[in-house]
C-alpha positions as CSV (number, residue, x, y, z in Angstrom):
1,X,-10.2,-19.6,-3.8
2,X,-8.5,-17.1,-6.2
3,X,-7.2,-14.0,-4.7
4,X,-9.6,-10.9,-5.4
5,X,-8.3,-8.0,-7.7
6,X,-9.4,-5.4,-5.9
7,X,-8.6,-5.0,-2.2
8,X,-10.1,-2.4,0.2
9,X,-8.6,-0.1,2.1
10,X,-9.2,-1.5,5.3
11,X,-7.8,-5.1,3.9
12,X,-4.6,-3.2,2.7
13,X,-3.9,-1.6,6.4
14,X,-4.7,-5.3,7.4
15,X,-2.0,-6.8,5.1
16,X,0.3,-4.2,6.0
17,X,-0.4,-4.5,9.9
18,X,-0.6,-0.6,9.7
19,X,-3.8,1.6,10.4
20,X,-6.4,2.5,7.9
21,X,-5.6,6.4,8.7
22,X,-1.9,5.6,7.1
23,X,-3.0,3.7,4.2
24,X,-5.3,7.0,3.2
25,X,-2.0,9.3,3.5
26,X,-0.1,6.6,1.7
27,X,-3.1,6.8,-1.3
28,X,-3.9,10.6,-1.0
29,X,0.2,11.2,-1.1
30,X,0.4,8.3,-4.5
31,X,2.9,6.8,-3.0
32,X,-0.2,3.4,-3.2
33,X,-1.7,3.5,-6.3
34,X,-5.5,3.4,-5.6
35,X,-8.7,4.0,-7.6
36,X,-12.2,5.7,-6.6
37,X,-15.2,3.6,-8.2
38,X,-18.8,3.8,-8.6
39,X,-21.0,7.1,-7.7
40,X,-20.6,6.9,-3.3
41,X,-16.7,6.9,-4.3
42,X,-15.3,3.9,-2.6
43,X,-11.6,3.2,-2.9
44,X,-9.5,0.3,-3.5
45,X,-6.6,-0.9,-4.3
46,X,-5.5,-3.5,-7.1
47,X,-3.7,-6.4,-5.4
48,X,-0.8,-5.9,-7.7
49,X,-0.8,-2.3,-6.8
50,X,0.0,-3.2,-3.5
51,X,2.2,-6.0,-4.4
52,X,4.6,-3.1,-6.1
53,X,4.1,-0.6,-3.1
54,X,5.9,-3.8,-1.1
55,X,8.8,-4.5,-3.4
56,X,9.3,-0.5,-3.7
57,X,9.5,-0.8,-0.2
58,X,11.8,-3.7,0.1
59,X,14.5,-1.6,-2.4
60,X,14.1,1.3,-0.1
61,X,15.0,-0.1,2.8
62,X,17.8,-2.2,1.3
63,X,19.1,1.0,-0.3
64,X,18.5,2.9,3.2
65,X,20.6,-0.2,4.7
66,X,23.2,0.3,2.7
67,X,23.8,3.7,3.5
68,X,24.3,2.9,7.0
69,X,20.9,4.5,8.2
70,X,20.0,3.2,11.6
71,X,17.0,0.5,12.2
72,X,14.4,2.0,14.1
């Protein structure tokens, strides 16, 4: 089965093991790229959206690591 383009914001906070609440702030604040479709305004997110949010991530905590800041 092909993976879908389009993911919603409730399978993002899945795939991130976060809650739906913080994937919002993380699409309100642009720091996920989403997009609002169709006239009742749903959003999601393009896979590859959140494939780039993850590897954004990984350099920031790599860069974080090397400047000694503490793992929580």
């Amino acid at each position: 089965m092909a993976t879908p383009r389009f993911l919603t914001l409730t399978d993002v906070a899945e795939t991130l093991n976060v809650s739906l609440s913080q994937v919002k702030a993380l699409v309100r604040s642009g720091d996920l790229q989403g997009v609002k479709l169709g006239g009742r305004g749903v959003w999601r997110v393009e896979t590859s959206e959140l494939e780039a949010y993850i590897q954004r991530m990984y350099a920031q905590t790599r860069e974080s690591i090397r400047h000694g800041t503490q793992l929580d």
